[in-house]
C-alpha positions as a printed Julia matrix, in Angstrom:
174×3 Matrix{Float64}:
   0.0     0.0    0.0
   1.6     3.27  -0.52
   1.03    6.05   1.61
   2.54    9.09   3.2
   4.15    9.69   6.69
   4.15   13.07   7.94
   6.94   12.92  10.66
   7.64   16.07  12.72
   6.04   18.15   9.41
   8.32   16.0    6.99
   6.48   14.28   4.58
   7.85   11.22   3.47
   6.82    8.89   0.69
   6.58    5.05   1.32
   4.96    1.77   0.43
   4.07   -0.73   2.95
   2.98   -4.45   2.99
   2.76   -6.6    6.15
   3.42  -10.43   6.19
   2.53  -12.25   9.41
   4.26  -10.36  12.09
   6.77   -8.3    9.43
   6.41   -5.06   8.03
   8.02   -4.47   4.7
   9.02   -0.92   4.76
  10.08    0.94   1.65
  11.2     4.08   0.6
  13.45    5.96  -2.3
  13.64    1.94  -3.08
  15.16    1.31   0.52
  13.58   -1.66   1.46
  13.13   -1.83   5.35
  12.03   -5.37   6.74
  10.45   -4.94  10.24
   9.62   -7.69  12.64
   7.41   -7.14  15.61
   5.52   -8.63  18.08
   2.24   -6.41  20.16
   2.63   -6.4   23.68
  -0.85   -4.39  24.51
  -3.29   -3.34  22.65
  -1.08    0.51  22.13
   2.21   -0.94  22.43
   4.72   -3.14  20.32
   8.47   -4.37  20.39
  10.1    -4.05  17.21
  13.5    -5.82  15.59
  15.08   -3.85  12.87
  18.7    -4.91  11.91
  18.77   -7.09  15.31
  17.94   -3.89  17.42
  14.94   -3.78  19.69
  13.34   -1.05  20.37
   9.7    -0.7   22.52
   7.06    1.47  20.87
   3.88    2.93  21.63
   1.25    4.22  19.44
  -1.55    6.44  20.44
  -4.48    7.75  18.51
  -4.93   11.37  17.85
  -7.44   13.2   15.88
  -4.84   14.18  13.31
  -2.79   11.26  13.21
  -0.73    9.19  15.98
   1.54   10.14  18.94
   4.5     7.24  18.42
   6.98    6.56  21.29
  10.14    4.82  20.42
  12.25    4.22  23.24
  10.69    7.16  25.03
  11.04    9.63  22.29
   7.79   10.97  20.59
   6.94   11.81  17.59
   3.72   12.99  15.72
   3.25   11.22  12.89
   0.13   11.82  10.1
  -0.58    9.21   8.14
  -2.15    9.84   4.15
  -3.2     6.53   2.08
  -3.72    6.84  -1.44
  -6.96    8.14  -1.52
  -6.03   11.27   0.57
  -3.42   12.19  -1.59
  -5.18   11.69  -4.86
  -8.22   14.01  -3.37
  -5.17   16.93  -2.45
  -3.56   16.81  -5.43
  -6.93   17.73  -7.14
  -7.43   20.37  -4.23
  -9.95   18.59  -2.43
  -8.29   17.86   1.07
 -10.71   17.65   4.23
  -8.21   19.77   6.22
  -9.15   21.1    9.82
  -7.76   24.32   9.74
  -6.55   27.21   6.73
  -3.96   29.37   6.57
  -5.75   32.21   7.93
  -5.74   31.0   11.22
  -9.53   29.86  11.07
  -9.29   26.48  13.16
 -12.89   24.29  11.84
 -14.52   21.29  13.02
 -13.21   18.31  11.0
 -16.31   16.66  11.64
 -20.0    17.25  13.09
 -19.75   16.98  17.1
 -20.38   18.2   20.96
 -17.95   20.87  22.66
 -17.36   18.63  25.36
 -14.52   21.08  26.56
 -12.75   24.12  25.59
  -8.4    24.65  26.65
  -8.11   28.41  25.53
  -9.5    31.85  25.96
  -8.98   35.12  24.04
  -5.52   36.55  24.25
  -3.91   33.53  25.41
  -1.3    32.65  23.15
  -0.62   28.98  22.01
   1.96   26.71  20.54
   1.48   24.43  17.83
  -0.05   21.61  18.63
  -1.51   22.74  21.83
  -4.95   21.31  22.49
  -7.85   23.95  21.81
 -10.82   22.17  22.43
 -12.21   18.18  22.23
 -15.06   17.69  20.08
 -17.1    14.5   21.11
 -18.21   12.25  18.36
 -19.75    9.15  18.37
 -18.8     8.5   22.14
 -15.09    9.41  20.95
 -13.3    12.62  22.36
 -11.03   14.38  19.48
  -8.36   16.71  20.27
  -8.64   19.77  18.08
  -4.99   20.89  18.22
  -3.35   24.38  17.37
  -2.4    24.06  13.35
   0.3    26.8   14.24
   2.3    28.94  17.04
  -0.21   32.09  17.83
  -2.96   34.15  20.03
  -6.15   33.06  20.39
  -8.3    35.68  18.78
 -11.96   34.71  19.0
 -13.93   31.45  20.02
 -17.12   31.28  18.14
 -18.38   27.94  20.12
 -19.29   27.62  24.0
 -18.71   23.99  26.02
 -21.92   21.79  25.46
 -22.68   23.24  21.76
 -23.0    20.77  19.18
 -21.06   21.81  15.94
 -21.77   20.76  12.47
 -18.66   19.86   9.88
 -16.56   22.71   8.58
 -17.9    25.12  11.53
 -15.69   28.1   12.63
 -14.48   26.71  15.81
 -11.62   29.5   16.95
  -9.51   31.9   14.89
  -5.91   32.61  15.57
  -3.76   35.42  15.4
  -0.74   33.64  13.91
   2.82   34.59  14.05
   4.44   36.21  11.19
   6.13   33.38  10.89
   3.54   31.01  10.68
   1.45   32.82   8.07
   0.79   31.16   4.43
């Protein structure tokens, strides 16, 4: 299957195919064989080129939190489809470049992490949207000030609707 790993904002072009317990890993034509074995339901032990190393894997709304060996990294994950729907400028993104952060999906306010003026960091939590009995993280898309929120805790939200806007750095601005 080929896909795309966003690690740490670098994307990074790959195919993968899984065989029992091995992952066949391969980019630039690098192929990568993988052997692991899950632990718990979140956490594996992996053997590449005779090293172990113990990693976790946690959900988030945007992708995965991955601990290897106590290091963590956020890692998005695109399959084909998602890539094929950018490239013709359809993307289901959660947030634009004007700072305008939007619900990815229709949902309750269950809470709300931020107030106007406060400034945030990238990847700070904003609010968590409940949907379908699942709490999503709706993260900062960049380093900034909260401007406005538009939405109160306990308000149900439909797709696409203006959650928060940011002030974003100049730095951060498309």
């Amino acid at each position: 299957m080929k896909l795309q790993a966003i690690i740490e904002n670098q994307p990074i072009d790959c195919q993968l195919s899984l065989s029992g317990n091995e992952v066949i890993f391969e980019v630039d034509n690098n192929r990568q064989s993988i052997n692991f074995v899950r632990l718990t339901p979140f956490s594996y032990s992996l053997i590449i080129n005779g090293k172990s190393y113990y990693v976790t894997i946690t959900k988030h709304f945007e992708g995965y939190n991955i601990t290897i060996d106590q290091n963590v990294f956020f890692v998005k994950i695109k399959d084909e489809n998602e890539l094929l729907l950018e490239k013709f400028g359809m993307s289901d993104s959660v947030t634009v470049s004007n700072g305008e952060v939007r619900a990815p999906i229709p949902g309750l306010v269950s809470s709300i992490a931020v107030v106007p003026g406060q400034s945030v960091q990238k990847g700070e939590i904003l609010l968590v949207l409940e949907a379908m009995k699942m709490e999503n993280d709706i993260d900062s898309p960049s380093t900034g000030c909260i401007k406005e929120v538009f939405v109160s805790q306990g308000q149900s939200v439909e797709k696409n609707c203006l959650l928060i806007q940011l002030e974003l750095n100049e730095n951060e601005r498309g």
